[in-house]
N, C-alpha and C positions, 0 to 999 in steps of 0.2 A: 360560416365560421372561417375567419383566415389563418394562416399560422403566422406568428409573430416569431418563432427561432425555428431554426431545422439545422439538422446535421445528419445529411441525404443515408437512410439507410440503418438509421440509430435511432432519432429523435423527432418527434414534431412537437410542439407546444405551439396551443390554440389563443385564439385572440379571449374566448369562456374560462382558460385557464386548464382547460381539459390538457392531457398529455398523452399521445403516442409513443410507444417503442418498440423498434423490432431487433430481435436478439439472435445475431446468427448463430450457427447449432450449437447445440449442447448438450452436455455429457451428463450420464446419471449417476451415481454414486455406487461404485461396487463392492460386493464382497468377497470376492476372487478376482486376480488383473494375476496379466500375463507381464506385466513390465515390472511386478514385484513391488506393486504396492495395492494397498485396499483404502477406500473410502467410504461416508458415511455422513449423514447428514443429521445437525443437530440444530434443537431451537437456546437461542439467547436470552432471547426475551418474546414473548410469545403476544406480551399485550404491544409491540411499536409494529409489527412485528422484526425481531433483528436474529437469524438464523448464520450459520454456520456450515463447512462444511471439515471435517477433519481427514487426513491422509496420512498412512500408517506406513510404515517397510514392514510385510509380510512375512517375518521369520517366526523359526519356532519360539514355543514359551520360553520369553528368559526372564529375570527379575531386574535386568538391569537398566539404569533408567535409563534416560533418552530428554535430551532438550526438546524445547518447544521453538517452532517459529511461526508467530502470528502475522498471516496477511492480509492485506487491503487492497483489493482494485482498485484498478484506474479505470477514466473514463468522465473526466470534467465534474465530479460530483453527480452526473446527470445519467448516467449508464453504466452497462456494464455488471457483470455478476460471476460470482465464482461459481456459478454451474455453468458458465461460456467453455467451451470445449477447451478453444488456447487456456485457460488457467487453468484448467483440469490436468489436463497433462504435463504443461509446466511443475507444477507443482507437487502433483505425483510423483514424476521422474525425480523431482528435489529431494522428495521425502525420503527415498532412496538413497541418492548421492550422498546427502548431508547425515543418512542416520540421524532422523531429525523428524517428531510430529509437527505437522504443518496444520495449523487453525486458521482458512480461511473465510474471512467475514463478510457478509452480505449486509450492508447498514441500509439505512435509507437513504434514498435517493434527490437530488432537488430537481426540477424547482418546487415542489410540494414541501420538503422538506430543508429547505436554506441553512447552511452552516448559522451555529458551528453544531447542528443536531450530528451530522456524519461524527464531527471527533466524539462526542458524549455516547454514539451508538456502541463505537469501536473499542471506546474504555471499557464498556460495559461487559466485554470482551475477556478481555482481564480478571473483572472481578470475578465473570460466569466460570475462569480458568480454576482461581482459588475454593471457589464455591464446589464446584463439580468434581472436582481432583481425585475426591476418593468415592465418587459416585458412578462418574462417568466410566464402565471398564476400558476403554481403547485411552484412558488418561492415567490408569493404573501407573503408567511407567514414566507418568510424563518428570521432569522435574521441574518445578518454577522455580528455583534458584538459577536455572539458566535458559532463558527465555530472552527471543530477538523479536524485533519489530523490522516487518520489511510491506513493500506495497510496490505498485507500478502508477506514474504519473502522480492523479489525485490521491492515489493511494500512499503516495512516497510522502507527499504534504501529509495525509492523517497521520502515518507510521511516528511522524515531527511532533505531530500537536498529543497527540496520544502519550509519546515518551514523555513529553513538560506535562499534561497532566498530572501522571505518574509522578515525576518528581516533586510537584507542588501538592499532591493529596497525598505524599510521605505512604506511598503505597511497598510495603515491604513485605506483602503476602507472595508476590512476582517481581523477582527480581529480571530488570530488564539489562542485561550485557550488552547488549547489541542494539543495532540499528542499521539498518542494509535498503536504503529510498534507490529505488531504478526510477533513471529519467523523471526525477518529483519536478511537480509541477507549482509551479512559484508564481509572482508575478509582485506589481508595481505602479501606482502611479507613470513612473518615471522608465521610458521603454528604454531597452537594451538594442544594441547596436542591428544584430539580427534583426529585431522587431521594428527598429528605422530603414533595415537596406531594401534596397529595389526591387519589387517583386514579393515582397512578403504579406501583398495589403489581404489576401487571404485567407492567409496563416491567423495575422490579428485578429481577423473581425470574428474566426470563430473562437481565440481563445477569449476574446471580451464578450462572444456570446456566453461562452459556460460560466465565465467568474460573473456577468448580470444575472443569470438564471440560477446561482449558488450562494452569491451572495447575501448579508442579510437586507433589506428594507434600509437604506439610506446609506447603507456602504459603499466605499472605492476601493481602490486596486490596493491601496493603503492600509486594509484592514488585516489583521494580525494573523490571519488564515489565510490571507496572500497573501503578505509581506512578511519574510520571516525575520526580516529587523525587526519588525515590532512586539517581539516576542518578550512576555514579561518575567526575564528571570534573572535574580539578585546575580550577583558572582559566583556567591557560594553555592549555588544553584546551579551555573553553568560548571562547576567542577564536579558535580553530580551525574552528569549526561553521560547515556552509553558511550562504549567505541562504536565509531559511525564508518561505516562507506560507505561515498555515494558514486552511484554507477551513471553514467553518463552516452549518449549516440554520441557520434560525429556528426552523423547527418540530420540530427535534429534540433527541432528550431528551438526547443530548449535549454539546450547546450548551454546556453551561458548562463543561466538561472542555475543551472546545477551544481558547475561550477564553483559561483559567484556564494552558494548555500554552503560549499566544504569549505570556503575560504572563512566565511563567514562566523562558522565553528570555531576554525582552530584560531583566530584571533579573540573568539571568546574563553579561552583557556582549554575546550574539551579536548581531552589527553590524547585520544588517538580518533585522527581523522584521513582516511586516503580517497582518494579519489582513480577511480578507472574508466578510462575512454575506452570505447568497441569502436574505432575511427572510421570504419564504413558501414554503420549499421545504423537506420532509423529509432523514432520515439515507437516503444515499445513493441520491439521486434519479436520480442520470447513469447508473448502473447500470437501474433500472426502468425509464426513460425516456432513452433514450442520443439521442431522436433532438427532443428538444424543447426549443423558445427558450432555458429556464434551461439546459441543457445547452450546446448551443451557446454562450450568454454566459460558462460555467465554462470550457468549450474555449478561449476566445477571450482569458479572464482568464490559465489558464492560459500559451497562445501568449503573452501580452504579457512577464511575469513571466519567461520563459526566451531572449526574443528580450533583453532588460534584463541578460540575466546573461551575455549575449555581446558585449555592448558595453563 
């Protein structure tokens, strides 16, 4: 059996179709933390299967609500899980800072499961939030009138297609305010200047491996789940869309897709669009390093941006 993709240390995918993956450590869900938050594992959908994990700030009983913000991993569609250590604690520590329930999503993966199953998993997400609200007790307090969509890489792409879902199936059970993509992961037919310079043949060939192994059956880089021009929404639709920030590396090779996504926004009318560079920090550093100054400072950016969206 040969492998036909790899990405040394995450990924094999077999010439039978078979699929390897190794998952570096991971963290189990508590019901006591010493950093001041508890977490707690739930199912979504039990038949794809699409589970969950939720992080709470550890204070005594109050009645008062508490926004939500729902997350999506990165990881090229292809890996990656929020029981990964780095997103556990990321996001712990979040749930905290922002005074904020954090529902991060565990969708299915490709290439067994080819976009756009990831965005339909992640919607599903949403509805389980409405559905559950007065079922689930750790949701008791949640409110969905203020509820953000945020992710890392692939996940900053779902956070996108997830919010246009939302606004096209006129979803007003969850109201979504926000929108917060770290380093989203975009792409193109048509490469960017990065993706042309000397040195990067690398870089490319694995990001053209995960968009061939995520894509659907006869698609290119052109398809509306990489390409976020080809996104199908009237005007009156784009006046619709949360306030967004997208957060961006300096030193990564996505840089300009990022970018290139906030610019993209705010010339389709969306009211408030900013963008923040971390100018010497890689693609998805909070994740490898969940517990260092630039992280903390992205937490902190983060917290500011969704305390703003409650006032």
């Amino acid at each position: 059996m040969s492998i036909v993709a790899e990405a040394a240390g995450y990924i094999q995918v077999f010439s039978d179709g078979n699929v390897k993956r190794f998952s570096p450590e991971i963290a189990t869900p508590l019901s006591e933390s010493s950093n001041g938050y508890i977490s707690k594992d739930v199912v979504i959908d039990p038949s794809k299967p699409i589970t969950a994990r939720i992080f709470l700030r550890h204070v005594p009983e109050s009645s008062t609500q508490l926004p939500v913000l729902v997350y999506f991993h990165g990881g090229g569609f292809c890996i990656g899980s929020t029981t990964w250590l780095g997103y556990h604690i990321f996001l712990g520590d979040l749930s905290v800072r922002a005074k904020t329930i954090v529902l991060s999503v565990d969708y299915r993966l490709s290439p067994e499961n080819k976009l756009p199953i990831a965005y339909d998993d992640c919607y599903s997400a949403l509805e389980w939030l409405h559905v559950n609200r007065c079922i689930e007790p750790w949701l008791q307090r949640a409110d969905l009138k203020r509820v953000s969509l945020s992710g890392d890489s692939a996940g900053g792409n779902i956070a996108h297609q997830v919010a246009i879902k939302a606004i096209k199936s006129n979803n007003f059970h969850v109201l979504i305010k926000g929108l917060l993509p770290i380093h989203p992961y975009f792409g193109s037919e048509k490469r960017t200047k990065l993706e042309l310079a000397e040195g990067s043949t690398q870089e490319v060939a694995m990001n053209d491996m995960f968009w061939g192994l995520s894509l659907p059956e006869g698609s290119d880089r052109d398809f509306y789940g990489c390409n976020f021009e080809k996104a199908d929404l009237s005007d009156a639709e784009w006046c619709q869309f949360p306030a967004v920030v997208v957060y961006v590396a300096g030193l990564d090779f996505l840089k300009e897709r990022g970018v290139a996504y906030a610019e993209f926004l705010h010339n389709k009318g969306v009211k408030r669009v900013e963008l923040v560079v971390a100018k010497d920090e890689s693609h998805v550093y909070h994740v490898f390093h969940p517990e260092s100054e630039a992280t903390r400072l992205l937490q902190e950016q983060m917290s500011d941006f969704l305390q703003n969206l409650r006032l």
